[in-house]
C-alpha positions in Angstrom: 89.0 110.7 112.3 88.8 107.1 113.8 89.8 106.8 117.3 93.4 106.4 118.3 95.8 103.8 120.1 95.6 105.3 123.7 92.0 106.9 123.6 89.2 105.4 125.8 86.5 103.6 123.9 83.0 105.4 123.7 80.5 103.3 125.6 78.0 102.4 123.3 74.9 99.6 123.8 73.5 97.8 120.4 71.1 95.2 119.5 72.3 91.3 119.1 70.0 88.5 118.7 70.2 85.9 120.9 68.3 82.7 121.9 65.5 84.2 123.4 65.2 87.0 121.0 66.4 90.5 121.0 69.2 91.1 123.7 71.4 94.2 124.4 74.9 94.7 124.1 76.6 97.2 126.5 80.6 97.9 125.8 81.0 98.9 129.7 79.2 95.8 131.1 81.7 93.6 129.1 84.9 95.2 130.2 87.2 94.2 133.1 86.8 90.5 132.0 89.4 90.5 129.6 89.9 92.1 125.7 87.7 92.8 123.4 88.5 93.0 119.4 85.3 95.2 117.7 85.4 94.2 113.8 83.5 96.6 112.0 82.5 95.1 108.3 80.3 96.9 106.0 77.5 94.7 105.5 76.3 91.7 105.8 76.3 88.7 102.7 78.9 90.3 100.9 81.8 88.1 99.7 84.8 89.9 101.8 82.7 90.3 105.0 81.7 86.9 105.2 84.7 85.7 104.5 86.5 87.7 107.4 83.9 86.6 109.5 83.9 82.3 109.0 87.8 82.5 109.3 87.4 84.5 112.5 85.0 81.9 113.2 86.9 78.9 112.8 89.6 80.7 115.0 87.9 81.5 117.9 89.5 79.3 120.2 93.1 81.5 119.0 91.5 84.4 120.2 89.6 83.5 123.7 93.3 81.3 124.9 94.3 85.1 124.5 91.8 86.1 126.8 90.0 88.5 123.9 85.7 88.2 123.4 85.2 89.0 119.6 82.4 91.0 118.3 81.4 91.6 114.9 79.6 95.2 114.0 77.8 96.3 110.9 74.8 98.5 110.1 72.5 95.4 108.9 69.4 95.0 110.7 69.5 92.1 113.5 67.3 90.1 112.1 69.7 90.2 108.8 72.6 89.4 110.3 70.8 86.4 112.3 69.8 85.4 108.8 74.1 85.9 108.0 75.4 84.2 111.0 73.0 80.8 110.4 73.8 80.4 106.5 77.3 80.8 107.1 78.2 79.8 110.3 79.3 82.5 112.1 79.6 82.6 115.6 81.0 85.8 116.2 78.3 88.2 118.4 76.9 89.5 115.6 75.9 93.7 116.7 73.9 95.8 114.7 74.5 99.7 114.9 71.8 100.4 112.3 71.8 103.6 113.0 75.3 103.9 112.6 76.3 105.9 116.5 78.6 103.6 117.4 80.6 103.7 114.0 80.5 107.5 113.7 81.7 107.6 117.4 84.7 105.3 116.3 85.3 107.4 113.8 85.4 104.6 110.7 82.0 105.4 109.0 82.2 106.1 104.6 80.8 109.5 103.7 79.1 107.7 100.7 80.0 104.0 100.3 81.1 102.6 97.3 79.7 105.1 95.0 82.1 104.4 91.8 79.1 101.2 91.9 76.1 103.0 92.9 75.9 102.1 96.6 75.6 105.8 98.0 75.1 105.1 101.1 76.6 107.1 104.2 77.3 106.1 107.4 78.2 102.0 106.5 81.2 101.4 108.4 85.0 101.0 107.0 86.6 97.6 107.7 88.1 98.2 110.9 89.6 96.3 113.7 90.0 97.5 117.4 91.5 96.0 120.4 90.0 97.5 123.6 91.9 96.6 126.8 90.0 95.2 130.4 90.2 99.1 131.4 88.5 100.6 127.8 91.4 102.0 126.3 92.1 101.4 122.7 95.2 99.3 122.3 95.0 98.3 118.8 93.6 100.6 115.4 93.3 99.4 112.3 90.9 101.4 109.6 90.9 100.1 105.5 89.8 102.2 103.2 89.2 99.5 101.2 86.5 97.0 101.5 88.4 94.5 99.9 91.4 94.8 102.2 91.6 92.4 105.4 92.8 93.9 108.8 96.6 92.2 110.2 95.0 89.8 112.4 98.5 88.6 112.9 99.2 91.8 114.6 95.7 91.8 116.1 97.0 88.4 117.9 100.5 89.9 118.6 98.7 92.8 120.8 96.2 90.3 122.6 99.0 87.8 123.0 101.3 91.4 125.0 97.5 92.2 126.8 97.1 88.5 127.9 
């Protein structure tokens, strides 16, 4: 069960790469500054998660006027989704929870992934969006069962624009 509207967000700390290299990422030191909206995608340099991630991308500016930092999460390597972020221009913070804590602890990760096409594996997270407010508390949930299927980033904007 993914976490609910309401329910404080687990801390969690994951890998990013940076400019020097290796850096980590800890949820609690990035709270208190404003929002933050976690997008979980399944993996990287697949058609509908790179597509989510360029238009997020080229709307950055939408979502910091509305006081939100946006994070991108998947269980790809960081050096993969370095490799992502430069071929396609992302400039999301790319984290990797390879090991797949941080999506079981949001509740959002497939029991076997895609396995109508022979990608068994468990633990790759669902497409999910979550706003978490200044204090840690969920204020937005949105889990696709689908991969193909977009989160309403028009109602992801409508939540950060009532948090701003």
């Amino acid at each position: 069960m993914s976490l609910a509207v309401g329910s404080p967000a687990p801390d969690f700390t994951l890998c990013t790469l940076g400019a020097n290299g290796p850096e980590l990422f800890k949820l609690s030191e990035h709270l208190g500054a404003g929002n933050l909206l976690l997008l979980f995608v399944p993996m990287a340099f697949t058609g509908v998660c790179t597509k989510e991630f360029c238009e997020i991308s080229n709307q950055i500016n939408e979502y910091t006027s509305l006081n939100a930092k946006v994070v991108g999460i998947s269980g790809d390597n960081p050096f993969a989704q370095k490799a992502w972020a430069e071929k396609e221009k992302i400039t999301l913070t790319l984290l990797s929870d390879y090991d797949h804590k941080v999506t079981e602890a949001f509740g959002v990760a497939y029991e076997s992934f895609l396995p109508a096409k022979n990608l068994i594996m468990g633990g790759v997270p669902k497409r999910s969006a979550f706003v978490i407010d200044s204090k840690g508390v969920v204020q937005y949930a949105e889990v696709l069962e689908s991969p193909g299927d977009l989160p309403n980033f028009e109602a992801i904007k409508a939540k950060l624009a009532e948090l701003a």
